[in-house]
N, CA, C and O of each residue as an XYZ file, in Angstrom:
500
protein
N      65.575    165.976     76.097
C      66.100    164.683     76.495
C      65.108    164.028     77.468
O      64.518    164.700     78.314
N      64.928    162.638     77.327
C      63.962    161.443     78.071
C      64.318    161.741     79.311
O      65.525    161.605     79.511
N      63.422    162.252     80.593
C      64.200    161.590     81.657
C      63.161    160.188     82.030
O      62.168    159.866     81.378
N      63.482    159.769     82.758
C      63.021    158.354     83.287
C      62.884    158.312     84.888
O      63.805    158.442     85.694
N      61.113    158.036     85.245
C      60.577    157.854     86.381
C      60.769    155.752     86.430
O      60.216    154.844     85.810
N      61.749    155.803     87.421
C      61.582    154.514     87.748
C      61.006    154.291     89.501
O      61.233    154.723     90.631
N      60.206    153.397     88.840
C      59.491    153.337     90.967
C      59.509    151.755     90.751
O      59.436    150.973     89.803
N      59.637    151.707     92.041
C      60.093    150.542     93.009
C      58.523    150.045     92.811
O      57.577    150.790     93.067
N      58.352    148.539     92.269
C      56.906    148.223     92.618
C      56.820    147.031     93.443
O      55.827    146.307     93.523
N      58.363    146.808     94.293
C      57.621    145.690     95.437
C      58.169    146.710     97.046
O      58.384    146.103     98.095
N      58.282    147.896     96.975
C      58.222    148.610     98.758
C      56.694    148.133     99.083
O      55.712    148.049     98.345
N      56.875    147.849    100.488
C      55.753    147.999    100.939
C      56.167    148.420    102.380
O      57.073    147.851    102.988
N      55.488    149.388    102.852
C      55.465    150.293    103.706
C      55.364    149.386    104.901
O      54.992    148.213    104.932
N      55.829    150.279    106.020
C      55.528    149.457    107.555
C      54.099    149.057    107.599
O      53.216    149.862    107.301
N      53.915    148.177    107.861
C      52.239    147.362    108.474
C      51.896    146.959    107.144
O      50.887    146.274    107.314
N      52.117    146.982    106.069
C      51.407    146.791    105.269
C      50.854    145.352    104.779
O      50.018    145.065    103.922
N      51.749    144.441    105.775
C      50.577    143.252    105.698
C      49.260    143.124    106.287
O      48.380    142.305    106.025
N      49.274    144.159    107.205
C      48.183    144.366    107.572
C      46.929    145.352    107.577
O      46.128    145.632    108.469
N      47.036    145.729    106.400
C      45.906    146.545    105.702
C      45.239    145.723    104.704
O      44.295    146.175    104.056
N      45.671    144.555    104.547
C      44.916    143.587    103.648
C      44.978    144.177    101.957
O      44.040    143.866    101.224
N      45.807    144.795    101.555
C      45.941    145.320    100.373
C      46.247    144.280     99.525
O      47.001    143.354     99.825
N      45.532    144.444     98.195
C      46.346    143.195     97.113
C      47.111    143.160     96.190
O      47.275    142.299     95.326
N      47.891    144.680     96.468
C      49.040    145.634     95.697
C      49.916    145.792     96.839
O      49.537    146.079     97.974
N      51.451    145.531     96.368
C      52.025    146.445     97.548
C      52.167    147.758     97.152
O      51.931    148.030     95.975
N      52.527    148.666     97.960
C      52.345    150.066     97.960
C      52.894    150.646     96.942
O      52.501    151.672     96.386
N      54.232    149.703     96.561
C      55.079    150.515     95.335
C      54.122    150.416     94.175
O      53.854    151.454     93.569
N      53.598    149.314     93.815
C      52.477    148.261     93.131
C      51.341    150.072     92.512
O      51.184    150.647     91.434
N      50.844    150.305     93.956
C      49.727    151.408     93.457
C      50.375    152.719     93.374
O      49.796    153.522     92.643
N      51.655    153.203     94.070
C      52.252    154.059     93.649
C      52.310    154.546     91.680
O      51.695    155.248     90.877
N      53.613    153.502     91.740
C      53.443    153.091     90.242
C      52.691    153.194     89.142
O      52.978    153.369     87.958
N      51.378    153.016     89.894
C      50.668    153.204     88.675
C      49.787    154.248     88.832
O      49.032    154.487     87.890
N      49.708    155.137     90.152
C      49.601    156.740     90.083
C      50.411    157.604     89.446
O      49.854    158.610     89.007
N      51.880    157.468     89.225
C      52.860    157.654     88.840
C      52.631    157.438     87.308
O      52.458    158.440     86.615
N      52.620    156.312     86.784
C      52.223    156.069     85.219
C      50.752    156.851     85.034
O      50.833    157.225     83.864
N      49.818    157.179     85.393
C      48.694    157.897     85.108
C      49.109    158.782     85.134
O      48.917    159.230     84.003
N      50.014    160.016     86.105
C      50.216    161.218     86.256
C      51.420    161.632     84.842
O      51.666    162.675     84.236
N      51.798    160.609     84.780
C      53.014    160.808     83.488
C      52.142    160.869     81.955
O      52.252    161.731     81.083
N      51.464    159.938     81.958
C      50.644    159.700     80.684
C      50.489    160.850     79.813
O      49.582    161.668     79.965
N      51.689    160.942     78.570
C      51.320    161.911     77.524
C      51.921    163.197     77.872
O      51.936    164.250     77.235
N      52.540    162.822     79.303
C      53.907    164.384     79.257
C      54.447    163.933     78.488
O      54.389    162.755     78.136
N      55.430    165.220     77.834
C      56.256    164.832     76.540
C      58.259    164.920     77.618
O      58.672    165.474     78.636
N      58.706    164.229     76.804
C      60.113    163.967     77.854
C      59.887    163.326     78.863
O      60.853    163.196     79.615
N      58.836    162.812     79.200
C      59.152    161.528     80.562
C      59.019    160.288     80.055
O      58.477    160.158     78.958
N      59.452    159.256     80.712
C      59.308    157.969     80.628
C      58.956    157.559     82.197
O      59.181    158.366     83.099
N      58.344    156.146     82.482
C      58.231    155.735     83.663
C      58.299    154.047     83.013
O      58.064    153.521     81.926
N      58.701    153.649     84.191
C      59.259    151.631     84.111
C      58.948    151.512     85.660
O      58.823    152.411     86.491
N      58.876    150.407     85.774
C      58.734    149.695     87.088
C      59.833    148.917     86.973
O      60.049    148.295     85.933
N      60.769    148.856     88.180
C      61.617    147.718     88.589
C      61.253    146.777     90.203
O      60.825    147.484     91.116
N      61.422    145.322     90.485
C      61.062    144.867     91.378
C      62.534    145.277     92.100
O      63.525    144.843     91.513
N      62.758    146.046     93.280
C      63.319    146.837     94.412
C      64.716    147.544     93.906
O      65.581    146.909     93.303
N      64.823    148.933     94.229
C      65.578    149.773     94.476
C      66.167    149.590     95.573
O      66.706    150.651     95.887
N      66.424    148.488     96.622
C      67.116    148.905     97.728
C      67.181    149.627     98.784
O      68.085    149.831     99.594
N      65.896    150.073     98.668
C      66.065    151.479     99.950
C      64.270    150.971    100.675
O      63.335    151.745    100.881
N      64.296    149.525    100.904
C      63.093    149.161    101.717
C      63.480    149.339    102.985
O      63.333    148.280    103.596
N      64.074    150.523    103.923
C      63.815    151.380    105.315
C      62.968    152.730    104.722
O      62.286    153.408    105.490
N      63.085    153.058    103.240
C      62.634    154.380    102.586
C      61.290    153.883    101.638
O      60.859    154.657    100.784
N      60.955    153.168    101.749
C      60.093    152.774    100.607
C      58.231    153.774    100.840
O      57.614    153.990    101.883
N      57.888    154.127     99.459
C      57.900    153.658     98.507
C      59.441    154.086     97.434
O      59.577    155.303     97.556
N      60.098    153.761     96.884
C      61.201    154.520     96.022
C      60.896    155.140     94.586
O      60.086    154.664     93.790
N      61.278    155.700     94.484
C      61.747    156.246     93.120
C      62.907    156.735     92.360
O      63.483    157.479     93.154
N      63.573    156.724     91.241
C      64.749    157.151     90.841
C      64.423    157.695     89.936
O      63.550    157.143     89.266
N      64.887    158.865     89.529
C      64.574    160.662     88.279
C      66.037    160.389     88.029
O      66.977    160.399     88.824
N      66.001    160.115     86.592
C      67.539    159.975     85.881
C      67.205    160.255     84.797
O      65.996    160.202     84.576
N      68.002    160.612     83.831
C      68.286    160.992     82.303
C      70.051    160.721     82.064
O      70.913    160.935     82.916
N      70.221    160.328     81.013
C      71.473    160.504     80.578
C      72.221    161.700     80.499
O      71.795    162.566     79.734
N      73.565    161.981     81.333
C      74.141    163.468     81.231
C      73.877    163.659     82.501
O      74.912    163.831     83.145
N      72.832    163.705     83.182
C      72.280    164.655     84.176
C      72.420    164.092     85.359
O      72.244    162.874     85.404
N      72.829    164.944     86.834
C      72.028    164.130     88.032
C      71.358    163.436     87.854
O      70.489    163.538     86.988
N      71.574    162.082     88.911
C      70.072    161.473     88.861
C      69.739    161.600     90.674
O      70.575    161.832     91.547
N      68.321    161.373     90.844
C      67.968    161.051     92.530
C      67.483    160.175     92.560
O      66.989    159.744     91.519
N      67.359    159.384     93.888
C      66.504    158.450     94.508
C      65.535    159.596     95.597
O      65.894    160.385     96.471
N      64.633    159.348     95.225
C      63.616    159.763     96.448
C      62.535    158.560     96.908
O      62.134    157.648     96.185
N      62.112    158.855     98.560
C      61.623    157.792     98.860
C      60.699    158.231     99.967
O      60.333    159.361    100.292
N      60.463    157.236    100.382
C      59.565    157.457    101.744
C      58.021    158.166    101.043
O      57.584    159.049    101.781
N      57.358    157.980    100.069
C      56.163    157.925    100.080
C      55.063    157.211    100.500
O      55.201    155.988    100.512
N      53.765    157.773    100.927
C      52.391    157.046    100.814
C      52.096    156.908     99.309
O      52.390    157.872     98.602
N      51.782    156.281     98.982
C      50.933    156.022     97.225
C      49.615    156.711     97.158
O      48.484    156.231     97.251
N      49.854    157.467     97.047
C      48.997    158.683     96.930
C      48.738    159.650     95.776
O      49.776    160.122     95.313
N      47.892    159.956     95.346
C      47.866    161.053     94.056
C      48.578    162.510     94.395
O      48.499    163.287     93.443
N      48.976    162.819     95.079
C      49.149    163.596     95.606
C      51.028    163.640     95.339
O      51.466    164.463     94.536
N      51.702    162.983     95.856
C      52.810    162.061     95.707
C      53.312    161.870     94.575
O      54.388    162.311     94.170
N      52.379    161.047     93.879
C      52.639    160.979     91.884
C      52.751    162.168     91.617
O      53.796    162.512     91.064
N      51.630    163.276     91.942
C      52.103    164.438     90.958
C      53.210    165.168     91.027
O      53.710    165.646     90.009
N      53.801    165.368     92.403
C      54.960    165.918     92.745
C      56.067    165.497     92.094
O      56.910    166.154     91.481
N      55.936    163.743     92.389
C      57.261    163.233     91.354
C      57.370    163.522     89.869
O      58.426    163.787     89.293
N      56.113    163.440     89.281
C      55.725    163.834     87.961
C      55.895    165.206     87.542
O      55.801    165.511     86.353
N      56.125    166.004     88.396
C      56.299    167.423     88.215
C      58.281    167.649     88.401
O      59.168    168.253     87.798
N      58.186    166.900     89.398
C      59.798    167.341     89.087
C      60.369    166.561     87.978
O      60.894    167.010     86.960
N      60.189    165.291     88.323
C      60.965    164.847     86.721
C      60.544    165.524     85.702
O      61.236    165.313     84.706
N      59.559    166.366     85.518
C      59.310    167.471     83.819
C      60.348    168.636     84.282
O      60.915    169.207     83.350
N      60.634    169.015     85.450
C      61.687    170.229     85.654
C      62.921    169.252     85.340
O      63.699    169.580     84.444
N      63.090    168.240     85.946
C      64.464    167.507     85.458
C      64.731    167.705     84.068
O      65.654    168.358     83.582
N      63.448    166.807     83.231
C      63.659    166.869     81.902
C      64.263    168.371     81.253
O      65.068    168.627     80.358
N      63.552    169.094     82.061
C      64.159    170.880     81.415
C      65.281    170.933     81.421
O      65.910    171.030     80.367
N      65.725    170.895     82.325
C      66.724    171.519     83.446
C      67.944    170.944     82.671
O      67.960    169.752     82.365
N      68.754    171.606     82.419
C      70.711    171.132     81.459
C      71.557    170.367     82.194
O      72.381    169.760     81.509
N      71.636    170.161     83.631
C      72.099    169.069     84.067
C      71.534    168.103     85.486
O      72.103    167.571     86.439
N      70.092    168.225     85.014
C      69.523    167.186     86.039
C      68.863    168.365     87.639
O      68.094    168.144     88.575
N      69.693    169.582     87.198
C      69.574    170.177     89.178
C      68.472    171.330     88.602
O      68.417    172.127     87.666
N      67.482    170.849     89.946
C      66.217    171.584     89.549
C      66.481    172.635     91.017
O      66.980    172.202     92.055
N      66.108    173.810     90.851
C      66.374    174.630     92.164
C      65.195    174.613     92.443
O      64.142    174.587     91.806
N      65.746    174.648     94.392
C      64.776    174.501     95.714
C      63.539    175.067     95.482
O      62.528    174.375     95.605
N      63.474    176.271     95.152
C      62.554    176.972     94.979
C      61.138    176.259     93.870
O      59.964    176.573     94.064
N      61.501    175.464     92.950
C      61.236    175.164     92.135
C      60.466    173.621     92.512
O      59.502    173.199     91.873
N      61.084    172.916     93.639
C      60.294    171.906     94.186
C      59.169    171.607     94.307
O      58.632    172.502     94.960
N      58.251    170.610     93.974
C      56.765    170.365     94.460
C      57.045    170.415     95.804
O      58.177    170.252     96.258
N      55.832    170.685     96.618
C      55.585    170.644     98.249
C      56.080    168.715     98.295
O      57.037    168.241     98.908
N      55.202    168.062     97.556
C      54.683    166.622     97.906
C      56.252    165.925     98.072
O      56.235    164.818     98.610
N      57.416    166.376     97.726
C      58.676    165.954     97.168
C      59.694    166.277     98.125
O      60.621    165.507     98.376
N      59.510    167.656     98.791
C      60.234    167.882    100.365
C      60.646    167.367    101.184
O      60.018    167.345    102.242
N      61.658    166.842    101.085
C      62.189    165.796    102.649
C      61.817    164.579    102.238
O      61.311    163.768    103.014
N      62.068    164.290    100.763
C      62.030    162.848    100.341
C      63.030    162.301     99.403
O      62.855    161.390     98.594
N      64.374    163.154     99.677
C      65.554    162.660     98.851
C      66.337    161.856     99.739
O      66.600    162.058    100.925
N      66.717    160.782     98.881
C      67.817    159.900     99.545
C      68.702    160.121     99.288
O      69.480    160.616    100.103
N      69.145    159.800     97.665
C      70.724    159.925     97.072
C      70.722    160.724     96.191
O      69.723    160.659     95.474
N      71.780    161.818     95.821
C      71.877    162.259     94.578
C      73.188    161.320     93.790
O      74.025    160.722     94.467
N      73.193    161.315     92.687
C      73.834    160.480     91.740
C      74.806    161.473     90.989
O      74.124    162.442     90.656
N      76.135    161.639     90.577
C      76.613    162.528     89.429
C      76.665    161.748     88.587
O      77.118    160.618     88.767
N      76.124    162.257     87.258
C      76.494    161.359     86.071
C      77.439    160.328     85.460
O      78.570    160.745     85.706
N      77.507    159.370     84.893
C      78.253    158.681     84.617
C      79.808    159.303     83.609
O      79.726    160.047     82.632
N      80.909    158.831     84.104
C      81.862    160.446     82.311
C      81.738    159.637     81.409
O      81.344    158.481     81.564
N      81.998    160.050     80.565
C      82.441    159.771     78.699
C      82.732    158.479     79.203
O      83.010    158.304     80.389
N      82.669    157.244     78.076
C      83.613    156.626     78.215
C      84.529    156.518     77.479
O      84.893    155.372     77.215
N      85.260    157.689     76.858
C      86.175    157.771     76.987
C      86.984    158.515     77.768
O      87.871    159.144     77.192
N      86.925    158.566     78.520
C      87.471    159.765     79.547
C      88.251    159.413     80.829
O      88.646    160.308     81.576
């Protein structure tokens, strides 16, 4: 099953008008994030303009249908960053209902969850 890397591509981090950048941070995140995904099999990645969590930004949301989903946040846009997210959403994708164990975490991903989500029920249910 697809899971889906969605990142926030208008966070921009504290100061960041003043680094003179011509991306905001979610902006180059994003597309570390889409390079690090490129040609895993079971991921998807989209950009949406804000997730809501600009005190946490950069954001991201790891969802699949059925499964937990998370928001994680508070990144630098960093390669470093992408791969972590890119690595857990492929354990998501594994994983039978979204919950990837601790142990199993990238380092880069540690102390960067906001929300967990429980799946949506049936609708019929």
């Amino acid at each position: 099953m697809t899971t889906w890397i969605t990142v926030c591509d208008t966070c921009k981090r504290e100061g960041w008008e003043t680094t003179g950048m011509e991306q905001t941070d979610g902006e180059v995140l994003a597309a570390l994030v889409e390079a690090a995904a490129d040609g895993v099999p079971n991921l998807r990645t989209r950009r949406v303009s804000c997730l809501m969590g600009c005190k946490s930004g950069c954001n991201v949301a790891i969802q699949s249908h059925g499964k937990l989903a998370y928001t994680i946040g508070d990144f630098e846009p960093l390669e470093d960053a992408a791969a972590g997210i890119v690595d857990y959403a492929t354990k998501h994708a594994a994983s039978e209902n979204g919950q990837v164990p601790y142990r199993e975490w990238p380092q880069a991903i540690k102390g960067h969850f906001v929300t967990r989500h429980t799946p949506l029920p049936d609708a019929d249910a």
